[in-house]
C-alpha positions as CSV (number, residue, x, y, z in Angstrom):
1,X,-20.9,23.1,-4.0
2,X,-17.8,22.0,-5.9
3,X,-15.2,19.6,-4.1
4,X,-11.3,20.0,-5.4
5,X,-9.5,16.7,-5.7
6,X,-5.9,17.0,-5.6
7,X,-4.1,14.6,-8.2
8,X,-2.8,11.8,-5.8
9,X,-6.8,11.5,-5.0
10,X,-7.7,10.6,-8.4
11,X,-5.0,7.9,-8.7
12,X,-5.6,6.7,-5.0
13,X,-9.4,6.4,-6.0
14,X,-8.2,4.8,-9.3
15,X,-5.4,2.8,-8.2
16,X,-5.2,2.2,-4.4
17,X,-8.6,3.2,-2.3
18,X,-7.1,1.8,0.9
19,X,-4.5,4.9,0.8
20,X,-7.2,7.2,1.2
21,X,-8.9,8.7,4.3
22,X,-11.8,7.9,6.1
23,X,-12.8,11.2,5.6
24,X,-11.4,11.9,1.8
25,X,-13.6,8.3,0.5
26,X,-16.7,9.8,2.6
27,X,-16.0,13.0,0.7
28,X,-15.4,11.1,-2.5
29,X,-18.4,8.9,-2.5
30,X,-20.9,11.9,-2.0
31,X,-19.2,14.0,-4.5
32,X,-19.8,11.2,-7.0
33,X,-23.0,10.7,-6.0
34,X,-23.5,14.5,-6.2
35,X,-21.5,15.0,-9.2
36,X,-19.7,17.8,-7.4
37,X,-15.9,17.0,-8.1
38,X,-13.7,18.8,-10.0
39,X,-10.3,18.9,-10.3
40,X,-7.4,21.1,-12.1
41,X,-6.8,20.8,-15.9
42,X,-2.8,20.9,-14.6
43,X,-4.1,17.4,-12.7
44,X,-4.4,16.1,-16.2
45,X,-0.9,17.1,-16.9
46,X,0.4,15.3,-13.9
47,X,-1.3,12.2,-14.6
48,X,-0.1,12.2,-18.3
49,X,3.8,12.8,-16.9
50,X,3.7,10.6,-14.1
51,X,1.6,7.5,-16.8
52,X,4.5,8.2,-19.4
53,X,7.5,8.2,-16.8
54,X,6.0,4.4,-15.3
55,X,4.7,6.1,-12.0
56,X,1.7,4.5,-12.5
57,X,0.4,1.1,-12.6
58,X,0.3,1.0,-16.6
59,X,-2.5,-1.6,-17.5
60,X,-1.8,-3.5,-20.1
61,X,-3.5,-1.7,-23.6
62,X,-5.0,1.1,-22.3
63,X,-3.3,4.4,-23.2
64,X,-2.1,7.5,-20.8
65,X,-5.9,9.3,-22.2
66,X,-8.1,6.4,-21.9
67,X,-6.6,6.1,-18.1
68,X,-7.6,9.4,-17.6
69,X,-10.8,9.6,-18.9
70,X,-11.9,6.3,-17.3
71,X,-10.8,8.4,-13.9
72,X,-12.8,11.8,-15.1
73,X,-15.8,9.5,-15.9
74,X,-16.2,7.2,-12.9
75,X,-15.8,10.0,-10.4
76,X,-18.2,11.8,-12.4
77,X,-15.3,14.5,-12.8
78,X,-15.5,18.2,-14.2
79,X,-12.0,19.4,-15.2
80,X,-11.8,23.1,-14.0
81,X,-9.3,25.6,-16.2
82,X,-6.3,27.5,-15.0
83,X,-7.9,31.1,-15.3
84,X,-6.1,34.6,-15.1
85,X,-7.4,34.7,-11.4
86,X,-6.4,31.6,-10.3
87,X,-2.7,32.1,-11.9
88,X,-2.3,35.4,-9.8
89,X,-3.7,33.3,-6.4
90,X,-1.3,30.9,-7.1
91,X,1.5,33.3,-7.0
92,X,0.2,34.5,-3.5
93,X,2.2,34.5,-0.3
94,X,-0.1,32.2,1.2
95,X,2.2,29.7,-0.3
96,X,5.2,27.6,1.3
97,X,4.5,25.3,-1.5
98,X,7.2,25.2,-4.1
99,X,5.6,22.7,-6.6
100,X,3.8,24.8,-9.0
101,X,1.4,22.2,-10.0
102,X,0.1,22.0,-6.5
103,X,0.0,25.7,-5.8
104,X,-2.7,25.9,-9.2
105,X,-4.5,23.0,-7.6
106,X,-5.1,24.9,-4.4
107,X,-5.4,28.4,-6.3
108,X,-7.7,26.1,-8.0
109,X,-10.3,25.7,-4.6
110,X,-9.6,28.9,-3.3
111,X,-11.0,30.3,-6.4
112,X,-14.1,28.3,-6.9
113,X,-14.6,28.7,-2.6
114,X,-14.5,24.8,-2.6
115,X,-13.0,21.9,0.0
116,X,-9.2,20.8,-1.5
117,X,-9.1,17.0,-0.7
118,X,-5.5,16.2,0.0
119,X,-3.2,14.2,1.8
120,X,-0.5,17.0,1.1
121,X,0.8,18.3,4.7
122,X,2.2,21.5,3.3
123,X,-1.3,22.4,1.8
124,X,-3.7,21.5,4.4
125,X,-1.5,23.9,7.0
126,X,-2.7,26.7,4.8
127,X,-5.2,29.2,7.0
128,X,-7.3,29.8,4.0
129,X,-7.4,26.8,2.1
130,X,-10.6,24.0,3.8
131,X,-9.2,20.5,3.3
132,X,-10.6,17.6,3.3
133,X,-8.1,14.3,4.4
């Protein structure tokens, strides 16, 4: 069964463990053992904006795709595509969310029936959506 990370989990993994949940490095540690994680392909995105912008602790010589894949590989990652289905879930009311990049994340679990880890308040108050924090 697949387990969702949300993008602050991959750079909270990467970057800063102590930021993340009991619960969320329990989840983490058994989807990597697993290999069970997967996030959004728009996660990649995110990453890539916030590396270029300085939003993220830029280590000396390694570029914004070596960062990445150094995340995607170590957490034993599978990077899930934005598919016709989870476009239109995205769109649904279910969502108070107005960042659209989180909204495809969530689409994202709903889709694939998986856990959404998240520190995000305005996603884990979503009836449908199981997250992990």
């Amino acid at each position: 069964m697949l387990t969702i990370c949300d993008t602050h989990i991959l750079l909270f993994w990467a970057d800063d463990p102590s930021r993340l949940s009991m619960s969320a490095s329990a989840a983490l540690d058994l989807g990597i053992q697993s290999a069970t994680l997967a996030c959004s392909d728009i996660s990649l995105w995110e990453i890539a904006m916030l590396y270029t912008r300085g939003r993220i602790n830029n280590r000396a010589g390694v570029s914004p795709a070596a960062y990445m894949q150094d995340i995607l590989t170590g957490m034993t990652m599978t990077v899930l595509p934005i598919t016709a289905e989870i476009a239109e879930l995205s769109q649904g009311a279910v969502f108070s969310h107005g960042d659209p990049a989180d909204r495809l994340i969530a689409a994202t679990a709903l889709a694939h029936r998986a856990a959404l880890i998240t520190a995000d308040e305005k996603l884990r108050v979503i009836p449908s959506l199981r997250c992990i924090w």
